[in-house]
C-alpha positions in Angstrom: 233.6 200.5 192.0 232.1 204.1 191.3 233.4 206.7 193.1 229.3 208.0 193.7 228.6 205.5 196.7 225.6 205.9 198.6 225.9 204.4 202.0 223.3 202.5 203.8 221.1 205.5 205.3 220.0 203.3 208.7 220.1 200.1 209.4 217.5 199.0 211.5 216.5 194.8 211.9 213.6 194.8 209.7 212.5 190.8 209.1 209.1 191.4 209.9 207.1 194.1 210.1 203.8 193.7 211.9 200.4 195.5 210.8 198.2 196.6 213.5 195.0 198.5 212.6 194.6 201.7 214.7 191.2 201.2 215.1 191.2 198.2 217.1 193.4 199.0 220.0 192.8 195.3 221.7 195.2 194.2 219.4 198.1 196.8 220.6 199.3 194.8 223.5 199.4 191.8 221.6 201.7 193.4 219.2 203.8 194.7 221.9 204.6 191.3 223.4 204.6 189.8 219.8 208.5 189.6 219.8 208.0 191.8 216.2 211.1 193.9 215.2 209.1 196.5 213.1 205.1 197.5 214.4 203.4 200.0 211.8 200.2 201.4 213.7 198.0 201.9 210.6 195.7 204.9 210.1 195.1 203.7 206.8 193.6 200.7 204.7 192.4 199.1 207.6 190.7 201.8 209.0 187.0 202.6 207.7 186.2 206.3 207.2 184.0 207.3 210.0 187.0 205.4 212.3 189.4 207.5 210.8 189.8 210.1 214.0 189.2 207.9 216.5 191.7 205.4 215.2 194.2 208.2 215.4 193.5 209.4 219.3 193.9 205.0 219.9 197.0 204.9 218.0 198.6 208.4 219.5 197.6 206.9 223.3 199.6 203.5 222.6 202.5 205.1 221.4 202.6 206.9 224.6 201.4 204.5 226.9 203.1 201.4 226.0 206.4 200.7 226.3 207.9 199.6 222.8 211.2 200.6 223.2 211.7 197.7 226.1 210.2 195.9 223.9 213.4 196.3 221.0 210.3 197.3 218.9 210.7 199.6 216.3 207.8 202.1 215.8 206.1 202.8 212.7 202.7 204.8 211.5 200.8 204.7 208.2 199.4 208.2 207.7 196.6 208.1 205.3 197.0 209.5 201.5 198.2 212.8 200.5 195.1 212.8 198.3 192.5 212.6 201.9 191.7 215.1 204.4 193.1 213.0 206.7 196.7 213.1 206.2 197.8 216.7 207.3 196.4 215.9 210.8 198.1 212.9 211.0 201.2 214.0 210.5 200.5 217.3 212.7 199.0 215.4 215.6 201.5 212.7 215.5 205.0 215.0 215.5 203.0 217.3 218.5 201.7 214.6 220.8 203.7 211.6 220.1 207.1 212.6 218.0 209.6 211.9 221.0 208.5 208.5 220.8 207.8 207.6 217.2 210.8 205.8 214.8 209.0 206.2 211.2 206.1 207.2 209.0 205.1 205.2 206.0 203.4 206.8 203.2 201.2 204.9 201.0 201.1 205.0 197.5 204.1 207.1 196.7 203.8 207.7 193.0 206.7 210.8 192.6 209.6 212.0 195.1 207.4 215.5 196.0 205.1 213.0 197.3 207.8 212.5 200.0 209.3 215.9 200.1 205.4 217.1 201.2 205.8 215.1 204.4 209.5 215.5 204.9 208.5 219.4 204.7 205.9 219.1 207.3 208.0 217.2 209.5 211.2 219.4 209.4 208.3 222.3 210.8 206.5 219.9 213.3 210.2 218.7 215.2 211.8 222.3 214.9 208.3 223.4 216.7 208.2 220.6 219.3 211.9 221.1 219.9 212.2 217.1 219.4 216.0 215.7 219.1 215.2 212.3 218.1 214.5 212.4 214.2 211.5 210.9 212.9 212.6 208.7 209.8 210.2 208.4 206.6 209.1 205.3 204.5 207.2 204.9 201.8 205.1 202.7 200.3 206.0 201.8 196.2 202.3 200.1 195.7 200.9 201.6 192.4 202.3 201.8 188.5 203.1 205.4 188.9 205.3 204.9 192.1 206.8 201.8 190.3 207.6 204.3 186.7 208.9 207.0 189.4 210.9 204.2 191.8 214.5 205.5 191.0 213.6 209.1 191.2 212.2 208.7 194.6 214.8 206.6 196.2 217.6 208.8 195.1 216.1 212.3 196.0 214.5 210.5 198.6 217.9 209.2 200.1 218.8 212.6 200.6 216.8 213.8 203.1 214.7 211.7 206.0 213.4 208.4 203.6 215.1 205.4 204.9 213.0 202.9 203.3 210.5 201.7 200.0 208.2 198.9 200.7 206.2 196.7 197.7 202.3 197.4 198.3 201.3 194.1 196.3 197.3 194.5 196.6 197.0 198.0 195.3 199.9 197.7 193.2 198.0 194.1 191.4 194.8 196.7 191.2 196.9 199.7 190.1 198.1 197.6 186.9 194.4 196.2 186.8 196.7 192.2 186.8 194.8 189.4 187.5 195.7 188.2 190.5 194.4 185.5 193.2 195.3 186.4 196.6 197.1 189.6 198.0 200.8 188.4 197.5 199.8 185.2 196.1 200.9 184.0 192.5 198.4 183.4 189.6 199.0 180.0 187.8 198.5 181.2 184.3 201.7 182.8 184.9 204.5 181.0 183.9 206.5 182.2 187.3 206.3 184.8 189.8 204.3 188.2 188.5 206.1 189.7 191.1 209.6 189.2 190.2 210.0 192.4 188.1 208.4 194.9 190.9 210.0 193.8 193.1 213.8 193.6 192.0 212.9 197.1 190.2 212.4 198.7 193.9 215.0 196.6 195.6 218.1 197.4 192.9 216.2 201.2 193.4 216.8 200.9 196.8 220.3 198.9 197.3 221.9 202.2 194.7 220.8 204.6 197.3 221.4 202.9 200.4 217.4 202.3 201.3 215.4 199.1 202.9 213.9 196.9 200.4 210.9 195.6 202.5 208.2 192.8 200.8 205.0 193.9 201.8 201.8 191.6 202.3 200.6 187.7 201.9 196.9 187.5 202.6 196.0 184.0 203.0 196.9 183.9 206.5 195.8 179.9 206.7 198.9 178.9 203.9 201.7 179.5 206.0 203.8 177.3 203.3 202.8 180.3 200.7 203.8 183.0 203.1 207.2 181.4 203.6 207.5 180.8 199.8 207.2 184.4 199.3 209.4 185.5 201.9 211.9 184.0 200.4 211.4 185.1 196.5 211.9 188.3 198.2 215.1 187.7 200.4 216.5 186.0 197.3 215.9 189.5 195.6 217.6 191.4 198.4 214.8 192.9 200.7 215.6 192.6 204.1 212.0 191.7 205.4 208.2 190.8 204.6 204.8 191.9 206.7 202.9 190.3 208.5 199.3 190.9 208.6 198.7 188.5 211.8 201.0 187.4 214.7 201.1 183.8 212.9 203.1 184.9 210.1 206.3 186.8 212.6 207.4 183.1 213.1 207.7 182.6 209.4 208.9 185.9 208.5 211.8 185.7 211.0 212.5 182.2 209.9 213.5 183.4 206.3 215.3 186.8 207.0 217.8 185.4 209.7 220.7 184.0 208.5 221.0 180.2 209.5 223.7 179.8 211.4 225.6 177.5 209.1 225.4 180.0 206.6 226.9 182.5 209.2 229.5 180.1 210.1 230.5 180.2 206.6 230.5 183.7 206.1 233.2 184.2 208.9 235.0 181.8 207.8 235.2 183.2 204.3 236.2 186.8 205.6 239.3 184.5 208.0 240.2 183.1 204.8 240.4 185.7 202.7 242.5 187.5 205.6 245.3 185.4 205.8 245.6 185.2 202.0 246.0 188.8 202.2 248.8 188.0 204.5 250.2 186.1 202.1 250.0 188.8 199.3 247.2 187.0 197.6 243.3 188.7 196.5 241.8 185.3 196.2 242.0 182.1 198.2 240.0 178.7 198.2 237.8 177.3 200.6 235.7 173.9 200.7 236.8 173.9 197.2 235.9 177.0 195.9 237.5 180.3 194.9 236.4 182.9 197.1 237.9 187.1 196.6 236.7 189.9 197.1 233.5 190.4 196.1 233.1 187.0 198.5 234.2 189.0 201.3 231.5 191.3 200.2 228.7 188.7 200.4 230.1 187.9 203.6 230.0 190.5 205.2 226.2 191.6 204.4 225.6 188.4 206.4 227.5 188.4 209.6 226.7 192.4 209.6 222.4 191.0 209.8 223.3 188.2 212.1 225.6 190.9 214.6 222.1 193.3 214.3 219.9 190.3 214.9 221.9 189.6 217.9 222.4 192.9 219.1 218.6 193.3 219.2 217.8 190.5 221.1 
């Protein structure tokens, strides 16, 4: 093992991650009793331009009016682009009228690490200002080919101050690279596989070296639930520890893939008792069902009774 370790930053339970657009604040009670780990209020793609303020007012009001922490919901905005005029005042009106109350804020279309060190600057300002003890943690959205080129640089120098996690933005990400694609998350057949498989391992090892997230962003076709689930787990095989959901349907399927079944769980303490009393013994490796199991089984093990202890501890 190196001796440069970077620790997980936070751990948070992060299976699905529900998007809710900010200017349509009918749907903010039905995300709040959605059973959802992760809610991002978005202030960006799926709000039109002339919405853009008002969307902001609905989605500072529901922070402070609803109660998401009873909830065990974790609480997320999308601030628009560092390259609109809408961004500063999202971050300023946010951190003054909401910050107490607010877990995260996702940045879009990260393409280099000042992209995040802009935000974490304001932010530093805005909490000192507002006297706010609760930090306000940072996420960023890997979704374009200069973020992808610029992945490593921004997890590492990003891991250093408030980022915590990167998320794969498929749909601008497929438009970014100008691929042929034929549904947001989907896969194109004339490939012989998953297009995704690259990105996405790219940002997840990116992540897993500097103790970030990995999170799988969006699956558009919200009528192939079989596809969704399919893609959920192309991801968790990779490493990330959740997906989106762009409607309530998909939370199901999401939390399906990302918590560990409980035979696998079963297994996993069963490995680390094992390998326990072989230490006893004076031995690194043991056998169970057959197999050889050491240390880097214990490893293994460990990641998954430490998700299914979170999972429980949330509900």
């Amino acid at each position: 093992m190196s001796h440069t370790l970077y620790e997980t930053k936070i751990q948070r339970v992060q299976r699905c991650e529900l998007a809710v657009p900010g200017s349509s604040p009918e749907m903010f009670e039905k995300a709040l009793k959605s059973g959802v780990d992760f809610v991002f209020l978005d202030l960006e793609d799926a709000v039109a331009p002339d919405d853009k303020l008002q969307a902001r007012k609905n989605v500072i009001q529901a922070i402070n009016d609803l109660d998401w922490k009873a909830q065990g919901i974790t609480v997320s905005v999308r601030i628009n682009g560092l390259d609109t005029q809408y961004m500063v005042r999202d971050v300023v009106d946010l951190v003054e009228q909401a910050g107490d109350k607010i877990d995260t804020l996702l940045i879009p279309k990260a393409g280099v690490y000042s992209d995040i060190y802009m935000v974490e600057a304001m932010v530093n300002q805005l909490e000192m200002q507002q006297g706010l003890k609760k930090r306000i943690g940072l996420e960023a959205l890997i979704e374009t080919a200069l973020g992808m080129a610029n992945v490593e640089d921004i997890a590492l120098n990003g891991s250093r101050g408030r980022l915590e996690a990167l998320h794969f933005g498929v749909a601008d990400y497929a438009a970014s690279n100008r691929a042929r694609t034929t549904n947001i998350g989907g896969l194109n057949p004339d490939y012989p596989g998953d297009q995704w498989h690259f990105a996405i391992s790219r940002m997840t090892v990116a992540c897993r070296a500097y103790g970030l997230r990995p999170i799988d962003g969006p699956y558009g076709d919200i009528k192939d639930p079989d596809g969704y689930k399919l893609a959920a787990r192309r991801a968790a095989a990779l490493g990330c520890e959740g997906k989106w959901a762009i409607h309530p349907t998909q939370i199901t399927l999401a939390n399906e893939v990302f918590t560990p079944p409980e035979a696998e769980v079963d297994k996993a303490k069963r490995i680390l008792v094992a390998l326990k009393e072989a230490a006893t013994q004076g031995k690194g490796a043991a056998a169970l069902d057959g197999r050889l199991i050491d240390a880097a089984s214990e490893r293994m093990a460990n990641n998954v009774v430490r998700i299914a202890d979170a999972i429980a501890a949330r509900k």
